[in-house]
C-alpha positions as CSV (number, residue, x, y, z in Angstrom):
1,X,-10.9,-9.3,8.7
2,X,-8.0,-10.6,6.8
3,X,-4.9,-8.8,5.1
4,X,-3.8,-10.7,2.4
5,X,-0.3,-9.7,0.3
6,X,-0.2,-10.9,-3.3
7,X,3.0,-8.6,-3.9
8,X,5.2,-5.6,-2.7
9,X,7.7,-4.7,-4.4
10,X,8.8,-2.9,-8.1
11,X,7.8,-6.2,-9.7
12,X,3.9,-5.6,-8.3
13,X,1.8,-4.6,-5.7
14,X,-1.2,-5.8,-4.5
15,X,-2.9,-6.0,-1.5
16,X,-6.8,-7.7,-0.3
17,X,-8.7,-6.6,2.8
18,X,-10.7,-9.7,3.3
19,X,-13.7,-9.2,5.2
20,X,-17.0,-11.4,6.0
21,X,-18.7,-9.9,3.6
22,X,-17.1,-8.3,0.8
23,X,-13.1,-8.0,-0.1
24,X,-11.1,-4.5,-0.8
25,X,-8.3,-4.5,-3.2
26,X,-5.1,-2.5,-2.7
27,X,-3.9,-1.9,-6.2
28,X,-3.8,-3.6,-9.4
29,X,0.2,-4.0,-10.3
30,X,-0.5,-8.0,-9.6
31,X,-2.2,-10.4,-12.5
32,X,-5.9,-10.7,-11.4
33,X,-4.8,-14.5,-11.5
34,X,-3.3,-14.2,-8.3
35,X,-6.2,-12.4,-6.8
36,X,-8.4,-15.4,-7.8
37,X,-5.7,-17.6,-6.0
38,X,-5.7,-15.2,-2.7
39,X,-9.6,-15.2,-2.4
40,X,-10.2,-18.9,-3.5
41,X,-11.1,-18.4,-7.2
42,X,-14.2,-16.6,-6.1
43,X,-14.4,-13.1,-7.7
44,X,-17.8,-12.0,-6.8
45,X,-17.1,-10.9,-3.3
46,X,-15.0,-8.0,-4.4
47,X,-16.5,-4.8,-3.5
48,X,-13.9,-2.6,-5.4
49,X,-10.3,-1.5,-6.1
50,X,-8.6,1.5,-5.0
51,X,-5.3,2.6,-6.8
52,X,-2.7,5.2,-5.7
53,X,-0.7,6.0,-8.8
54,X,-0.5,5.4,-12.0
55,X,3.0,3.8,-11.8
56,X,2.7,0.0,-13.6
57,X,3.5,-1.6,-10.4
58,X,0.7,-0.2,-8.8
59,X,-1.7,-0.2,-11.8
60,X,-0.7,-2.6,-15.0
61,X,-3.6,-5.0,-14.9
62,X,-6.2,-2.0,-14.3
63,X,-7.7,-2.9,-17.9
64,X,-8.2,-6.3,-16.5
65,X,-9.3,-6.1,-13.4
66,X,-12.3,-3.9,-15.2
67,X,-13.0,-6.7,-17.8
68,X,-14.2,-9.0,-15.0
69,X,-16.4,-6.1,-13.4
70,X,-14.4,-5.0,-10.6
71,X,-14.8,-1.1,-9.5
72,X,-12.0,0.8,-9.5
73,X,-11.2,4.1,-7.4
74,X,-8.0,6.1,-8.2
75,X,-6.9,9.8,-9.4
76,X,-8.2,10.8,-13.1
77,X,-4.4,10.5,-14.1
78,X,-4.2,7.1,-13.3
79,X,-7.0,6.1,-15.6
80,X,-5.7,9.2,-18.5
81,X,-2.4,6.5,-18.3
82,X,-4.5,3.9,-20.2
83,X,-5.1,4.5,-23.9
84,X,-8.9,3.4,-25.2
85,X,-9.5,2.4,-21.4
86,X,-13.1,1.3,-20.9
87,X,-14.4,3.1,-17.6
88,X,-17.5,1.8,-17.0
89,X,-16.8,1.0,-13.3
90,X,-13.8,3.7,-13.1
91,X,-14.9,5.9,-10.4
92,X,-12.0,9.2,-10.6
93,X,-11.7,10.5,-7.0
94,X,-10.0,13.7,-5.6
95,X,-7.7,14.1,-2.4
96,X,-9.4,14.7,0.6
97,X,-12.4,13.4,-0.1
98,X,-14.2,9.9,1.3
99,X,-15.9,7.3,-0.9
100,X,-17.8,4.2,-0.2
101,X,-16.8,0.9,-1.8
102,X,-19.0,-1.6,-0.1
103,X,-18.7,-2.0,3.1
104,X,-15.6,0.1,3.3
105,X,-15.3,3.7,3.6
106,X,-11.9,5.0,2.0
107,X,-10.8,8.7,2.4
108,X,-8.0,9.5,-0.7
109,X,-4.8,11.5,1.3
110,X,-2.2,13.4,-1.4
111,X,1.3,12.4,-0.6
112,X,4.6,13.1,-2.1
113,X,5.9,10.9,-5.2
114,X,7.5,11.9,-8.7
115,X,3.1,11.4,-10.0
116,X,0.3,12.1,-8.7
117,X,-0.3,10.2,-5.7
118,X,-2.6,8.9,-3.0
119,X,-2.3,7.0,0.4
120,X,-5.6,5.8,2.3
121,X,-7.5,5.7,5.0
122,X,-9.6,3.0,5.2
123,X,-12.8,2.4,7.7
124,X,-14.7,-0.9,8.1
125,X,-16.8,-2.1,11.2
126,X,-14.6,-5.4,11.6
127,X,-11.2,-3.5,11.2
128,X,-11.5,-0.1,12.6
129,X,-9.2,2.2,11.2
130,X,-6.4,1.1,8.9
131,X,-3.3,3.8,6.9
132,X,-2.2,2.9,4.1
133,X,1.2,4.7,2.9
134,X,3.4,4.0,-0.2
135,X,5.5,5.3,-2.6
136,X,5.9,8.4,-1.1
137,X,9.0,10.3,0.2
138,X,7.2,11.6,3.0
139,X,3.5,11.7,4.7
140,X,2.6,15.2,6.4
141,X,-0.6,14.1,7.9
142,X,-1.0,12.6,10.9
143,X,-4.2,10.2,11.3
144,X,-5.6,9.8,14.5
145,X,-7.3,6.8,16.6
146,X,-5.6,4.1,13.9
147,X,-6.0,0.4,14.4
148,X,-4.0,-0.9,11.4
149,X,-0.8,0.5,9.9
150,X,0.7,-0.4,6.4
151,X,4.0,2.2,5.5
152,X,6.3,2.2,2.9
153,X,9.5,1.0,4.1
154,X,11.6,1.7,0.8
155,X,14.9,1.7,2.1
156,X,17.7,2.7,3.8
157,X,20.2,5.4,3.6
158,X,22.9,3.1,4.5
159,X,22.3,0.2,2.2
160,X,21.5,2.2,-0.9
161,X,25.2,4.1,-0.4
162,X,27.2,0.8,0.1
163,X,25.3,0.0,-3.1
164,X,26.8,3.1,-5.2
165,X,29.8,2.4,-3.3
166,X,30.6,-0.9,-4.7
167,X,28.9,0.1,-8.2
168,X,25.9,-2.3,-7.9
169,X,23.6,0.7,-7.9
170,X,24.3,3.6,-10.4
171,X,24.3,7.1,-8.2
172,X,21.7,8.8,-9.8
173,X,19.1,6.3,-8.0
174,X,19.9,8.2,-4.6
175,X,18.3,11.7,-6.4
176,X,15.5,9.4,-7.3
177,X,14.7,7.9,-4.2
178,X,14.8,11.4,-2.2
179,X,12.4,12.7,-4.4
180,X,9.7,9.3,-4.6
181,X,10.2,6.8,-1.9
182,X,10.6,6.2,2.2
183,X,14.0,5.9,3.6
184,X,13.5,3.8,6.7
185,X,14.2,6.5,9.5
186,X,11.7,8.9,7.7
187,X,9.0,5.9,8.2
188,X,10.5,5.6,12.2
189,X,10.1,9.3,12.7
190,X,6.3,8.8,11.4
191,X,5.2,6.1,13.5
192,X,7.2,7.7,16.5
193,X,5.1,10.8,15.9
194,X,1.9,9.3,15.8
195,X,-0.6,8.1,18.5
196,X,-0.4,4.3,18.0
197,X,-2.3,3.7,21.3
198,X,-4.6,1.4,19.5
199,X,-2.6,0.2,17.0
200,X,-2.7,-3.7,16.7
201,X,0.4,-3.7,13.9
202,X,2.8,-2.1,11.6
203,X,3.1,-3.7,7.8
204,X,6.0,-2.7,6.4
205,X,5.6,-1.9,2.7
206,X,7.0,-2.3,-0.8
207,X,10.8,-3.4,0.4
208,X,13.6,-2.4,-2.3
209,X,15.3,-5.5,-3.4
210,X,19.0,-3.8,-3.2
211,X,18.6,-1.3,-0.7
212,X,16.8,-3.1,2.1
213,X,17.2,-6.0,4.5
214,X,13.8,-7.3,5.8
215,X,14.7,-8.3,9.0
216,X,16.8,-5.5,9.8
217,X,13.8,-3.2,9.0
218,X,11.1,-5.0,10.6
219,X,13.4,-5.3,14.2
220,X,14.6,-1.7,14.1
221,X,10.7,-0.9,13.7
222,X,9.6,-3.4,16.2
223,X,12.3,-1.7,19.0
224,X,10.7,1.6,17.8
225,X,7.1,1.0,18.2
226,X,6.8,-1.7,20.4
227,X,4.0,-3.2,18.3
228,X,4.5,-6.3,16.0
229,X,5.9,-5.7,13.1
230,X,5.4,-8.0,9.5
231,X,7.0,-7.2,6.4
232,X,4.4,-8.0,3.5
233,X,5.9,-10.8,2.0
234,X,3.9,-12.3,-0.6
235,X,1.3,-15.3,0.3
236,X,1.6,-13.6,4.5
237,X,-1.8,-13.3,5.4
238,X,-2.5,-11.0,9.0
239,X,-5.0,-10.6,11.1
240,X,-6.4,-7.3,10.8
241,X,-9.4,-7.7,12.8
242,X,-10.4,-4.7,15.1
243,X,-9.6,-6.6,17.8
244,X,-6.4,-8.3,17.9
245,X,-7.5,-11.9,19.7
């Protein structure tokens, strides 16, 4: 099994759990272009999408990623954010509740944002168990016998107030950011509270372009969890099997 990043970040997210069989995407805020690239122009080995918001980052090419046929999974208010939106393979799912998409089982968990919002947890028999955690100030669940992390990483107290400091960043974005994203010590304190005994990796997610530093994040993680640690830098593709060799 393959994780493959096609973007992070306020510009567009999109992620691609590539397995033998069948592919799951992570979002739709990435031109399906770009998917085509990631999974060698072949489309018909997609099993589904799921979306956690309706945020454009997260969902702007729905409409398209529907033209071509491709199943997508995500709350009835991401789908309600589309005027006219043909729904033919929109499947609206609820918070904690499971789904199939393939050969993928994804369970929907409700996290904090300024919208309606979903993380996952995602099964397959290559994989095991893998979290996935974004745009969200904070998670209150704690997911047991995990293989494969990916957590927001938004930023970091620090960096965003040197930012309003020297003007760069106006100071209303610090109310903003309390209220929708992941300042790096709350995404320590999660991994430090959870069992990570079979945890292969940690993906750091969705990076803010002002108020982060990749390298800073990923080693303070690292030293934290004494797993590796990748940032998902478009183009990275991980190893995400069950096993890690």
């Amino acid at each position: 099994m393959k994780l493959l990043c096609i973007g992070s970040s306020s510009r567009g997210n999109g992620y691609i759990l590539q397995s033998s069989n069948g592919a799951l995407l992570i979002e739709c805020g990435m031109p399906l272009v770009e998917v085509k690239k990631a999974l060698g122009w072949k489309l018909s080995g997609i099993s589904g999408c799921v979306v956690s918001h309706r945020h454009k980052d997260h969902s702007k090419y729905l409409p398209e990623y529907l033209k071509f046929g491709i199943r997508a999974l995500a709350l009835e208010d991401v789908f309600a954010s589309f005027p006219k939106l043909n729904r033919t393979f929109c499947k609206s799912i609820e918070p904690m509740h499971g789904y199939i998409v393939g050969g993928f089982k994804v369970y929907a968990l409700p996290v904090v944002h300024d919208v309606p919002c979903l993380g996952f947890v995602i099964e397959h028999s290559e994989m095991g168990k893998l979290l996935f955690v974004t745009d969200t100030m904070m998670l209150e669940y704690r997911v047991e016998k995990l293989n494969h992390i990916m957590i927001e990483a938004n930023y970091s107290d620090e960096l965003l107030e040197d930012a309003i400091s020297n003007g760069s960043t106006v100071s209303s974005t610090r109310e903003r950011l309390l209220e929708s994203h992941m300042e790096l010590k709350t995404t320590e304190q999660i991994l430090r509270t959870t069992d990570l005994t079979a945890v292969n990796e940690v993906v750091l997610l969705h990076l803010s372009g002002r108020h982060s530093d990749a390298v800073q994040f990923r080693d303070r993680i690292a030293k934290a969890v004494g797993k590796p640690v990748y940032v998902a830098n478009p183009g990275i593709e991980i190893n995400v099997s069950k096993l890690p060799y």
